[in-house]
VOPANU-900110 format. One record per atom (N, C-alpha, C): residue number from 0; z negated, x, y; atom name. Coordinates in nm, 4 decimals, always signed. Atoms other than C-alpha are relative to their C-alpha. Layout:
% residues N
REC    nr         pz         px         py   atom
REC   NUM          Z          X          Y     CA
...
END
This chain:
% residues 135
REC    nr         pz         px         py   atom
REC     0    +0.0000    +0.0826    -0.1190      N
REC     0    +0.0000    +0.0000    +0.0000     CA
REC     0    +0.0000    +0.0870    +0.1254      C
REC     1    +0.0062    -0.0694    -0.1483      N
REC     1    +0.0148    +0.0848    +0.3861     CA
REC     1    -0.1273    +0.0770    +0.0292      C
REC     2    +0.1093    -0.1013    -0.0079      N
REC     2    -0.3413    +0.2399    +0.3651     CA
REC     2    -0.0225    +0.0905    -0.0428      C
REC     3    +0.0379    -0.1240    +0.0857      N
REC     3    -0.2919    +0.4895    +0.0920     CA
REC     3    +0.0853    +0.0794    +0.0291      C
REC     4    -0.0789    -0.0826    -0.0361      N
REC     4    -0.0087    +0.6334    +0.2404     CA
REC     4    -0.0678    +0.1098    +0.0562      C
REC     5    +0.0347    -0.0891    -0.0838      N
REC     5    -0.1745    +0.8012    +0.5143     CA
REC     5    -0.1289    +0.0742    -0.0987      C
REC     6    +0.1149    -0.0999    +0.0595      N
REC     6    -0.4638    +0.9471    +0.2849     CA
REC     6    +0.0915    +0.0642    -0.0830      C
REC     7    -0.0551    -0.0936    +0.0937      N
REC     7    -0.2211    +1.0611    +0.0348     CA
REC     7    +0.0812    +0.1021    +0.1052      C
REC     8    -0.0103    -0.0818    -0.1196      N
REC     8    -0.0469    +1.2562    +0.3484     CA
REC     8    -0.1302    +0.1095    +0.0238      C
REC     9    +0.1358    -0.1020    -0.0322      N
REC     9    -0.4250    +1.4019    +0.4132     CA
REC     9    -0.0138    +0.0701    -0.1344      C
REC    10    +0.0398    -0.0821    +0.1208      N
REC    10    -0.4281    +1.4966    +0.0531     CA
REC    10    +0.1449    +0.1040    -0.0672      C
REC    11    -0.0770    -0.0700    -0.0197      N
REC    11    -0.1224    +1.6549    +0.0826     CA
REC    11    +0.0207    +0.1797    +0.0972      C
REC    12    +0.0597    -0.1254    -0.0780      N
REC    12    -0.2220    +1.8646    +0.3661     CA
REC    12    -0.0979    +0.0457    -0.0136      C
REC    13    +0.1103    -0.0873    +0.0134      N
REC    13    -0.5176    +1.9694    +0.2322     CA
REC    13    +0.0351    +0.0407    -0.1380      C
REC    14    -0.0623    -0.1193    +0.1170      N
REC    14    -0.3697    +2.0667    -0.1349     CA
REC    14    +0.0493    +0.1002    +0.0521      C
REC    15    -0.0440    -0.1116    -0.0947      N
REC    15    -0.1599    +2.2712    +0.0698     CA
REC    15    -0.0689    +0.1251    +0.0845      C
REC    16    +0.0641    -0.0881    -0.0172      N
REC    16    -0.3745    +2.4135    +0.2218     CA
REC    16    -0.1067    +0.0724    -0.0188      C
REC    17    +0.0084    -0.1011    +0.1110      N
REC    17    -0.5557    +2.5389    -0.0629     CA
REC    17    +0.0665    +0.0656    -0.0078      C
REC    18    -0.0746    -0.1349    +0.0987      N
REC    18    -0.3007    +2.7160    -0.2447     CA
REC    18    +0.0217    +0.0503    +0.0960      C
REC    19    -0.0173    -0.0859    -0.0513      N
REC    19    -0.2403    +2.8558    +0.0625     CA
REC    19    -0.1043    +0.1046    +0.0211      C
REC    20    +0.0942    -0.1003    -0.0651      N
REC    20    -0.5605    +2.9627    +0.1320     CA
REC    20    -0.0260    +0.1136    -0.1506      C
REC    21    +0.0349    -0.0937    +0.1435      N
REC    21    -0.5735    +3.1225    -0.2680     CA
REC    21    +0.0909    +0.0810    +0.0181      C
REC    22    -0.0733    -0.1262    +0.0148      N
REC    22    -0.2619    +3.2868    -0.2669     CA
REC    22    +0.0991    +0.0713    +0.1001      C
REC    23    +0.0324    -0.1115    -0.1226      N
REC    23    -0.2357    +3.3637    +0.1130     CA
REC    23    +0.1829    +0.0741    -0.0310      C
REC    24    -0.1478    -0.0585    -0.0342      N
REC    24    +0.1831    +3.3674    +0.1147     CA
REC    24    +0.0071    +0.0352    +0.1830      C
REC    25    -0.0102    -0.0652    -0.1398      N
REC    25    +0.3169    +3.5417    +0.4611     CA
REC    25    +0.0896    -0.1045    +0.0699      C
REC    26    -0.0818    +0.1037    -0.0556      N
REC    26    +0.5834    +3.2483    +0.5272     CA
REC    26    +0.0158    -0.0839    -0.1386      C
REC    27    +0.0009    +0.1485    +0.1178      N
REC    27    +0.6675    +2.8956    +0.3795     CA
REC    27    +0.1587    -0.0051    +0.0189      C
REC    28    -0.1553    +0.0602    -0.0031      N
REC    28    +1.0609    +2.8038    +0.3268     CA
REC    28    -0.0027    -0.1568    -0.0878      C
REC    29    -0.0198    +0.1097    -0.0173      N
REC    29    +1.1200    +2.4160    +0.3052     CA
REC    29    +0.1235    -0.0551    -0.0140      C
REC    30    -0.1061    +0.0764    -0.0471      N
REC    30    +1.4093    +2.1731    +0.2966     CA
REC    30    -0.0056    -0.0649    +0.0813      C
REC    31    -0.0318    +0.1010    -0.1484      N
REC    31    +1.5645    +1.9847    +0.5697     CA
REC    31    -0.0015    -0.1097    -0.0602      C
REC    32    -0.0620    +0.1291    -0.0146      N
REC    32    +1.5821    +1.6427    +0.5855     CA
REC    32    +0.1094    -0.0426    -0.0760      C
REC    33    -0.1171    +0.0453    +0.0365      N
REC    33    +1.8608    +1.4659    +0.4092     CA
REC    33    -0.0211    -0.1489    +0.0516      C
REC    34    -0.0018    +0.0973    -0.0097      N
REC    34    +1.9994    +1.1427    +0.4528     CA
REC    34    -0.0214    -0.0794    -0.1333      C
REC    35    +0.0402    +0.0787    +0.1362      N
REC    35    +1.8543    +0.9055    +0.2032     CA
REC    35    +0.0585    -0.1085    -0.0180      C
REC    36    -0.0811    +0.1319    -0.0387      N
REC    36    +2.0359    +0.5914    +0.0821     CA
REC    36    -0.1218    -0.1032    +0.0010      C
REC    37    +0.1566    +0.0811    -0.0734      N
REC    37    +1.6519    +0.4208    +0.1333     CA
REC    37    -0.0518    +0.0942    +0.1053      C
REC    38    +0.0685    -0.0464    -0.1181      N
REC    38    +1.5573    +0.4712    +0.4615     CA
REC    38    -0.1554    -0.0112    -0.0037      C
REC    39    +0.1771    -0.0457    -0.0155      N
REC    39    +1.1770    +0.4110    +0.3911     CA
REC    39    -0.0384    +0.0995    -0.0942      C
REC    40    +0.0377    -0.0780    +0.0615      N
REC    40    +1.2087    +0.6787    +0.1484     CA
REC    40    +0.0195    +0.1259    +0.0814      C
REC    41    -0.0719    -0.0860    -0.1143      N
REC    41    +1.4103    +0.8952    +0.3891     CA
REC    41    -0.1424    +0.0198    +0.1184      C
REC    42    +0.1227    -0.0213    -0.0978      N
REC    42    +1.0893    +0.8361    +0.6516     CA
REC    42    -0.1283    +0.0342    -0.0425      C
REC    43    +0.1080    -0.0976    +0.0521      N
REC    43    +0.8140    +0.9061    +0.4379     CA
REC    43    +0.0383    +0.1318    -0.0764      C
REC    44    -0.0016    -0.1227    -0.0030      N
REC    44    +0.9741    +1.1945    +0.2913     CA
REC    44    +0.0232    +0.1054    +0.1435      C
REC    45    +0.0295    -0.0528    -0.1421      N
REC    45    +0.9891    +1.2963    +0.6379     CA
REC    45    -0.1391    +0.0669    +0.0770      C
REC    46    +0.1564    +0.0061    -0.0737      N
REC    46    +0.6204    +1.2318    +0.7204     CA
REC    46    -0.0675    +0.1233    -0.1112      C
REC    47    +0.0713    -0.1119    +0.1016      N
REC    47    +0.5464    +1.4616    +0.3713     CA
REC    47    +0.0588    +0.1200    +0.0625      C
REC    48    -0.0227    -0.1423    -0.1005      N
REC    48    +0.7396    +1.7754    +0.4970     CA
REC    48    -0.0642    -0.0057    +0.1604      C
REC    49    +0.0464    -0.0103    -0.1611      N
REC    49    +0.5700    +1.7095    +0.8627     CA
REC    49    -0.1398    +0.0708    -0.0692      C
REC    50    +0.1039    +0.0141    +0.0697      N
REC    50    +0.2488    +1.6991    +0.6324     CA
REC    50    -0.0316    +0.2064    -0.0359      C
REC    51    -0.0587    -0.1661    +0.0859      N
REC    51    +0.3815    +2.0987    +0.4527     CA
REC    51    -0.0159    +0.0576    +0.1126      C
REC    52    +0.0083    -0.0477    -0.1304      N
REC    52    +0.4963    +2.1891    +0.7796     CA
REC    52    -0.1471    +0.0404    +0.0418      C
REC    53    +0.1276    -0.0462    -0.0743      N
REC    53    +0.1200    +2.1595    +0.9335     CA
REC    53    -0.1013    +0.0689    -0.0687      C
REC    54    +0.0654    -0.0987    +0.1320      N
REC    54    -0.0294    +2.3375    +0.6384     CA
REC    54    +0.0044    +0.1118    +0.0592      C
REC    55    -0.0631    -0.1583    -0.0468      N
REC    55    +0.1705    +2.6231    +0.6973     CA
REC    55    -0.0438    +0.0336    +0.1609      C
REC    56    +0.0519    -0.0529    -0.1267      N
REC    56    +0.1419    +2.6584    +1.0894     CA
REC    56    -0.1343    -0.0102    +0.0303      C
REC    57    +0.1191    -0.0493    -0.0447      N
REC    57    -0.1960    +2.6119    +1.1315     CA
REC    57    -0.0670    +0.0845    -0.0739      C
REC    58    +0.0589    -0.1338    +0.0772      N
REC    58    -0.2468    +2.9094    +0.8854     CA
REC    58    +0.0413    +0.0862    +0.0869      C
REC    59    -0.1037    -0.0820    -0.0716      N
REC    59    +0.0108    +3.0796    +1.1519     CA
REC    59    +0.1184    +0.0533    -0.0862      C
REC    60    -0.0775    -0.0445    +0.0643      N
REC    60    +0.2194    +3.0898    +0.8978     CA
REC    60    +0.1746    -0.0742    +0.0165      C
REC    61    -0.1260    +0.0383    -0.0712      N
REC    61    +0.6596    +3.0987    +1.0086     CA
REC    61    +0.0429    -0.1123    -0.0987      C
REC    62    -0.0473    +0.1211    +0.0921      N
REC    62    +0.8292    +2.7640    +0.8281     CA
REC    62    +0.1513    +0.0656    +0.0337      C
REC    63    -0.1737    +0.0105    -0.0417      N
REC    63    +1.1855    +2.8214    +0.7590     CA
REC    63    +0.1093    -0.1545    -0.1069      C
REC    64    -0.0137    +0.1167    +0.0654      N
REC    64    +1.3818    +2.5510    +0.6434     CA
REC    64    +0.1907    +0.0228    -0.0141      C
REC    65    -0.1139    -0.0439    +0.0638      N
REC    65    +1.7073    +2.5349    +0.4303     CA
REC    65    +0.1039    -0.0570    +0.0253      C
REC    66    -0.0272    +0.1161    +0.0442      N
REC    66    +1.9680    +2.2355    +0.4227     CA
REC    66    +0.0567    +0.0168    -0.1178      C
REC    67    +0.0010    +0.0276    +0.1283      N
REC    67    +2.0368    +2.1080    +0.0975     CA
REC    67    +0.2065    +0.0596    -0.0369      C
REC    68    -0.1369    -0.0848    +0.0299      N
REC    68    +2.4356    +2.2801    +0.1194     CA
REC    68    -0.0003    +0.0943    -0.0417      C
REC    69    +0.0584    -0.1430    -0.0250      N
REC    69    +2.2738    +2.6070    +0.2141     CA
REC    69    -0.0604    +0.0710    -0.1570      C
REC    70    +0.0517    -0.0430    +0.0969      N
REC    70    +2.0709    +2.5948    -0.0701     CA
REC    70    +0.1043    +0.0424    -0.1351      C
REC    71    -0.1045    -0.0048    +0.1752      N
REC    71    +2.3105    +2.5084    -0.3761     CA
REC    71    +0.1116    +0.0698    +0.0257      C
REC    72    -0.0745    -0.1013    -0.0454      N
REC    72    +2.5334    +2.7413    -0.1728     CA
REC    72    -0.0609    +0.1354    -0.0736      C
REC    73    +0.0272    -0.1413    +0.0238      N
REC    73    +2.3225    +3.0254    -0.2299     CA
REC    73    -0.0568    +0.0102    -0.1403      C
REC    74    +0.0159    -0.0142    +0.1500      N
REC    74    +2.2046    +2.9268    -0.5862     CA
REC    74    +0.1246    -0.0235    -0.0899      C
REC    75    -0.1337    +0.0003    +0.0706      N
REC    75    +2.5159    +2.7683    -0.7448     CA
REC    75    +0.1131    +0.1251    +0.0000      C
REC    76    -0.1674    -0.0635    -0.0987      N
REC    76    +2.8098    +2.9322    -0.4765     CA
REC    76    +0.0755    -0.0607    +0.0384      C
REC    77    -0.1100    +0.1424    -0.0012      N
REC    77    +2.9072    +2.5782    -0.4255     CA
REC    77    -0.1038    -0.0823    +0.1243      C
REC    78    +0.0755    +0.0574    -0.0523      N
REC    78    +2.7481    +2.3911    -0.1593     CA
REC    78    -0.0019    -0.1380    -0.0209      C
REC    79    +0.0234    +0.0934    +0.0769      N
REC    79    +2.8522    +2.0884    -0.3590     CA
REC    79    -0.0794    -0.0651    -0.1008      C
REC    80    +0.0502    +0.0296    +0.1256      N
REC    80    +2.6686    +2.1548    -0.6618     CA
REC    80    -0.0662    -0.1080    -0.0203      C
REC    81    +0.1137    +0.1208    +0.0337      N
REC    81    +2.4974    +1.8623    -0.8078     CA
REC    81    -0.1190    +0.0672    -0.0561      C
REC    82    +0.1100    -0.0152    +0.0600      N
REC    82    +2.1520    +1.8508    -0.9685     CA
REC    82    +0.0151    +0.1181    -0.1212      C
REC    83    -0.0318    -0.0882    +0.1226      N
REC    83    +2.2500    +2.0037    -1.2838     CA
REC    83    +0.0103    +0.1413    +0.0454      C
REC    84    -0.0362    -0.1268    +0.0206      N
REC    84    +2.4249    +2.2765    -1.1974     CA
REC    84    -0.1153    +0.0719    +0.0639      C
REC    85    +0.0977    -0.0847    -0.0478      N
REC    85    +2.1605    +2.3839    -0.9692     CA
REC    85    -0.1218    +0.0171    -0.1205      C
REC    86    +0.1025    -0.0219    +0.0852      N
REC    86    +1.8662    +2.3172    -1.2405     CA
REC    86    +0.0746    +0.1277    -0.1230      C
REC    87    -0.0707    -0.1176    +0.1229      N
REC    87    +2.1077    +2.5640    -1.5017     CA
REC    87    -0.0387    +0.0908    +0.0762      C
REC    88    -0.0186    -0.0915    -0.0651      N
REC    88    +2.1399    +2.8038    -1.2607     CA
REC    88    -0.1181    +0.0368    +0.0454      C
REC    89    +0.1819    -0.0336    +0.0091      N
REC    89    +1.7416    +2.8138    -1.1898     CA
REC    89    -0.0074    +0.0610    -0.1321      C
REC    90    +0.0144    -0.0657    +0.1351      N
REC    90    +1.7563    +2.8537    -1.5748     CA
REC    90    +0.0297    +0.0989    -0.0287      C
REC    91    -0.0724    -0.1280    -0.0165      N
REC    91    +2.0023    +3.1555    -1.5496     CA
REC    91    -0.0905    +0.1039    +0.0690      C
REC    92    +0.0922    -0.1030    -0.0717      N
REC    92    +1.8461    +3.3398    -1.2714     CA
REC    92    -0.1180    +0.0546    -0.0657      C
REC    93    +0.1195    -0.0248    -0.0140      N
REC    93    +1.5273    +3.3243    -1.3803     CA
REC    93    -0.0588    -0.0270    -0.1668      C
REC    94    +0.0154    +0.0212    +0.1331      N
REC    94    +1.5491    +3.3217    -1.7506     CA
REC    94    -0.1030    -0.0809    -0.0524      C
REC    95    +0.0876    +0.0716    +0.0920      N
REC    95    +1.3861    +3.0213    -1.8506     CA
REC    95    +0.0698    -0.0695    -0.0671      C
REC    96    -0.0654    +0.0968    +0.0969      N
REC    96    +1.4309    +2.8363    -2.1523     CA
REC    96    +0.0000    -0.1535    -0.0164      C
REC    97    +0.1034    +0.1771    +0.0069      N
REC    97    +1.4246    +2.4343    -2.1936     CA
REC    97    +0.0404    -0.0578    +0.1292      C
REC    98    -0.0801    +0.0701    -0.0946      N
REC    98    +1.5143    +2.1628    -1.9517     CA
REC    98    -0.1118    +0.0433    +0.1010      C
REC    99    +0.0783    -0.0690    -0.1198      N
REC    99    +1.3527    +2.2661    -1.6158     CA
REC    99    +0.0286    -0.1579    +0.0889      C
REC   100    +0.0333    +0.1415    -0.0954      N
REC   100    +1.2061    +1.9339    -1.3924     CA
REC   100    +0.0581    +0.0391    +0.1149      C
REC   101    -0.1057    -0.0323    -0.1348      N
REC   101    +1.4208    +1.8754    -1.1129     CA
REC   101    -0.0999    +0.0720    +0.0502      C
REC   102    +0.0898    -0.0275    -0.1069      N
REC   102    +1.1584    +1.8592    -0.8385     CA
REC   102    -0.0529    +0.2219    -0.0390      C
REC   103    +0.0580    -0.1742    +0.0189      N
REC   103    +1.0408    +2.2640    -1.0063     CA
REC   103    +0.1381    +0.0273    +0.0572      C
REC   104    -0.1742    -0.0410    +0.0039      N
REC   104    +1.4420    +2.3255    -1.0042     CA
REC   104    -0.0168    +0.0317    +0.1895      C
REC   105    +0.0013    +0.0122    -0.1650      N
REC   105    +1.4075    +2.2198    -0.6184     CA
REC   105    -0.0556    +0.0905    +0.0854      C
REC   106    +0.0803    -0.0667    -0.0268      N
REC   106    +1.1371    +2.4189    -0.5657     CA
REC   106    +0.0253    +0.1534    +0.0197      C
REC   107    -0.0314    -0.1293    +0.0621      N
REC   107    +1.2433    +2.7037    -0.7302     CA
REC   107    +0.1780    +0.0459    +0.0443      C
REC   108    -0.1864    -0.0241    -0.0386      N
REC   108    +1.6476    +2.6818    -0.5656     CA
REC   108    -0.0684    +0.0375    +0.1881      C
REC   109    +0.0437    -0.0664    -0.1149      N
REC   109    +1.4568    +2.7125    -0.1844     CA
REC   109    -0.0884    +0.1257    -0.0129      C
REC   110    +0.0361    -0.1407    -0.0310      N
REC   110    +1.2367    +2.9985    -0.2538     CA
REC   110    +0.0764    +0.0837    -0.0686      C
REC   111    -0.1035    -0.0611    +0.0078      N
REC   111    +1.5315    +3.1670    -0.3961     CA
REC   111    +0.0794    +0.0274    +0.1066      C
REC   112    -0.0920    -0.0267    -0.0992      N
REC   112    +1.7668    +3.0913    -0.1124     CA
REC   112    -0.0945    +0.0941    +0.0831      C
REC   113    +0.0576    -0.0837    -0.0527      N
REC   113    +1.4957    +3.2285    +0.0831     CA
REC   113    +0.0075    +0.1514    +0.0027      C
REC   114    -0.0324    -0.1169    +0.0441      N
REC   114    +1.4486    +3.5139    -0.0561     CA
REC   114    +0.1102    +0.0792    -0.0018      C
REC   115    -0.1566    -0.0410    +0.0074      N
REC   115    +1.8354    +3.5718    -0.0568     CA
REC   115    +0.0094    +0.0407    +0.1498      C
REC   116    -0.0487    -0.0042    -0.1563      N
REC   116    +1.8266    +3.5241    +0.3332     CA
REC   116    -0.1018    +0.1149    +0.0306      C
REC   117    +0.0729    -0.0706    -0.0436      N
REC   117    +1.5297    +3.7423    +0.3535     CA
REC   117    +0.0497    +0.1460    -0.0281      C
REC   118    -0.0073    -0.1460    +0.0130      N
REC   118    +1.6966    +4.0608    +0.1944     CA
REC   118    +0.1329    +0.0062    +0.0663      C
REC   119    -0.1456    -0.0668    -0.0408      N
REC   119    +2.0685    +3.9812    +0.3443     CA
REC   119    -0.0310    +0.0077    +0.1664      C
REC   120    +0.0138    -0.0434    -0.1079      N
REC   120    +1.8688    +3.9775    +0.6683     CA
REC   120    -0.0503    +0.1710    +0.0411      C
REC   121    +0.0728    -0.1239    +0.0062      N
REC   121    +1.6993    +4.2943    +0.6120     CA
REC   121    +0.1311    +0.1330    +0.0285      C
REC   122    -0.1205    -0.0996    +0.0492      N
REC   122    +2.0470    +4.4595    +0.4565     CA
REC   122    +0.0720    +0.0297    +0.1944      C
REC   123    -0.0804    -0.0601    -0.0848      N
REC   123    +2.2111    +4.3974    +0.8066     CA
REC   123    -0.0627    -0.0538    +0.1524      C
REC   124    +0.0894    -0.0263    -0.1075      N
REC   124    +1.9090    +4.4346    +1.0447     CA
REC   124    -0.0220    -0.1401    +0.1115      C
REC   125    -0.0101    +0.1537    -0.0687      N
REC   125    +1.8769    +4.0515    +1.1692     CA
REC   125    -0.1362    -0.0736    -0.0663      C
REC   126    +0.0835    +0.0425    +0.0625      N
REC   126    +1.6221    +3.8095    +1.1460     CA
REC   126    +0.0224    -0.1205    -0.1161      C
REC   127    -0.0400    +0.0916    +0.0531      N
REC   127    +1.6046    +3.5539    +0.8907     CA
REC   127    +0.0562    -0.1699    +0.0465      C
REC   128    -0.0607    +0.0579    -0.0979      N
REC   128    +1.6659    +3.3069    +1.1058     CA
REC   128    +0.1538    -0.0501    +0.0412      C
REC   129    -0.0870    -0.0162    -0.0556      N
REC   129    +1.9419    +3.4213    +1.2244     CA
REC   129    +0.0993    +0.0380    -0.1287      C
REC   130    -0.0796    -0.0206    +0.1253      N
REC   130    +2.1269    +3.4664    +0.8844     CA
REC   130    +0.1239    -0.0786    -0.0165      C
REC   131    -0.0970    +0.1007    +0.0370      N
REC   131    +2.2988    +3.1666    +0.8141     CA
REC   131    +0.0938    -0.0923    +0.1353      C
REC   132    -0.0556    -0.0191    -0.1459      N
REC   132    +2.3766    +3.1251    +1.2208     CA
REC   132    +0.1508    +0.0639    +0.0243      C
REC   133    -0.0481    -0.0697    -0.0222      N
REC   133    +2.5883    +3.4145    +1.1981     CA
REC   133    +0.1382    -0.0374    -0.1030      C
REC   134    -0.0899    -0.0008    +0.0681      N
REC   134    +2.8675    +3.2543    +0.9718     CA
REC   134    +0.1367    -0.0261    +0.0797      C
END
């Protein structure tokens, strides 16, 4: 109902900010927004990344955020890819065996891209940021 929303939001931002406070990462990478074909799903997944988001910055920690092209761009090589191919291709990379849950898949395809942007920023002295800008 309309009342448990907003606590599950508070219990969102405070899981969060546990594991942050245990394992104390240096930055958070996120997805953007998409367009949803339910708009009240589209707005509370909105209000949950706002939720991530404030985790992270009030640790001071930078948010970078992906869009969902970007990503299956830099995991597939397709910025089309569907679900699948991206969950294989989690499987590939990262040698696991067995069907892999989207939502992990999801998880596990942004802190990849990340990571991708973080060393091809490094390679040619730019910030991450500024990576996917520069196309």
């Amino acid at each position: 109902d309309a009342e448990s929303f907003p606590l599950r939001l508070k219990l969102l931002l405070d899981g969060l900010g546990e594991i942050i406070e245990t394992y104390q990462p240096t930055e958070v990478a996120i997805e953007k927004v998409f367009m949803a074909r339910n708009p009240d799903s589209a707005l509370k997944l909105g209000q949950a990344r706002g939720a991530a988001m404030c985790a992270a910055v009030m640790r001071d920690l930078p948010v970078h955020e992906y869009a969902a092209k970007e990503i299956k761009l830099a995991v597939v090589g397709k910025g089309s890819a569907d679900k699948v191919q991206v969950q294989h291709m989690i499987g590939v990379m990262l040698n696991l065996h067995g069907k892999i849950q989207a939502d992990a898949a999801d998880a596990l395809a942004v802190a990849i891209t990340h990571a991708h942007v973080r060393a091809t920023a490094a390679r040619i002295g730019v910030s991450a940021r500024e990576v996917w800008s520069r196309k």
